[in-house]
Each structure stands twice: as structure tokens, then as C-alpha cells.
C-alpha positions in Angstrom: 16.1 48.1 -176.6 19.6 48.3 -178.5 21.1 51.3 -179.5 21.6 50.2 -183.1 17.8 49.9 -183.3 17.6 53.7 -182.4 20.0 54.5 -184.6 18.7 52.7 -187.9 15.1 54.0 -186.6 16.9 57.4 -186.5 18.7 56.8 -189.8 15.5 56.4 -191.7 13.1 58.9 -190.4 16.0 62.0 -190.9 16.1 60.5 -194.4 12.2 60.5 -194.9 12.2 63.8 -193.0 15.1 65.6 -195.6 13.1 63.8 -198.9 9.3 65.5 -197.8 11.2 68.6 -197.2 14.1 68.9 -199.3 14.3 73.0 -199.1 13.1 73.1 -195.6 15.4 74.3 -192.7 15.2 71.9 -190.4 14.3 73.2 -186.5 14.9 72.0 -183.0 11.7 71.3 -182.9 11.8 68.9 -186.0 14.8 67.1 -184.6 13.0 66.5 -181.5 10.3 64.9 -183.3 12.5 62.8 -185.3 13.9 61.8 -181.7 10.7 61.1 -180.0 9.6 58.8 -182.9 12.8 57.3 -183.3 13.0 56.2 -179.4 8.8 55.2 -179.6 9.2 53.2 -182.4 12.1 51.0 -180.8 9.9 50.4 -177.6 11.1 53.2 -175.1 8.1 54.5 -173.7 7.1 58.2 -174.7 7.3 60.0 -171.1 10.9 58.1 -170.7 12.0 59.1 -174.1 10.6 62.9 -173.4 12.6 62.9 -170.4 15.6 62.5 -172.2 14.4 64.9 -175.3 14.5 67.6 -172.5 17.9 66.5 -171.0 19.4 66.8 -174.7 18.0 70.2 -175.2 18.6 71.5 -172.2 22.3 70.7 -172.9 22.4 71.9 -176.8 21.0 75.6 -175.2 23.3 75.1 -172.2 26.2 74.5 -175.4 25.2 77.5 -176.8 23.1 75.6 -180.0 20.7 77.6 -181.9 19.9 76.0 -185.2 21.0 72.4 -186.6 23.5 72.8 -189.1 23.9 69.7 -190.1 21.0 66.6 -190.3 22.5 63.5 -189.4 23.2 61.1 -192.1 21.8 63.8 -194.9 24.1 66.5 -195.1 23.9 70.2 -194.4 20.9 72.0 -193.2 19.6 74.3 -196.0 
């Protein structure tokens, strides 16, 4: 598993994501799809990459994070 495998994986499916929706909002819950898939599709296996899902979003609520205001590599969040 490389990290720049995630990342391209993560690259494309925020992009496919933002052209399906283009005047959705995206939610935490989308962004943690997009993450899930991202780390499945690059060979981490799902309960692993879950673990780590709940980690990040423990942390974001922990930061104070309600909303994404910005999708990676697309721009801001409508």
C-alpha cells in the first residue's frame, strides 16, 4: 500500500463525486465514503480502513468540524 495510491484513488473519486453532484453539499458522511472506497480500492482491508474512518472523525468533532468547506482537489463546498 503507498500513500500516493490513496491519494490518486482519493483524487479521482472526490472528482467523480463533485461531477454526479455538482450542486450538492457535500456531508461527513459523503467524505467518509469517499474515504472508505479510496483506502478499499488501494488494498487496505475495510474493518482496518473503518478503524481509521472513526479515528479521523472522532478528531474533526474533537477539532470542533461540522461541515466540509472545502472538497479536496475540487474547490469549495456549495
Amino acid at each position: 500500500m503507498a500513500h500516493t495510491a490513496i491519494t490518486g484513488k482519493q483524487r479521482s473519486l472526490y472528482t467523480a463525486w463533485k461531477r454526479a453532484n455538482p450542486h450538492k453539499t457535500m456531508t461527513i458522511n459523503d467524505m467518509a465514503r469517499i474515504e472508505l472506497d479510496a483506502m478499499v480500492q488501494t488494498g487496505i482491508p475495510e474493518d482496518v480502513a473503518r478503524g481509521w474512518i472513526v479515528k479521523a472523525l472522532e478528531d474533526l468533532k474533537n477539532q470542533g468540524v461540522s461541515a466540509i468547506i472545502n472538497i479536496p482537489w475540487n474547490g469549495v463546498n456549495p
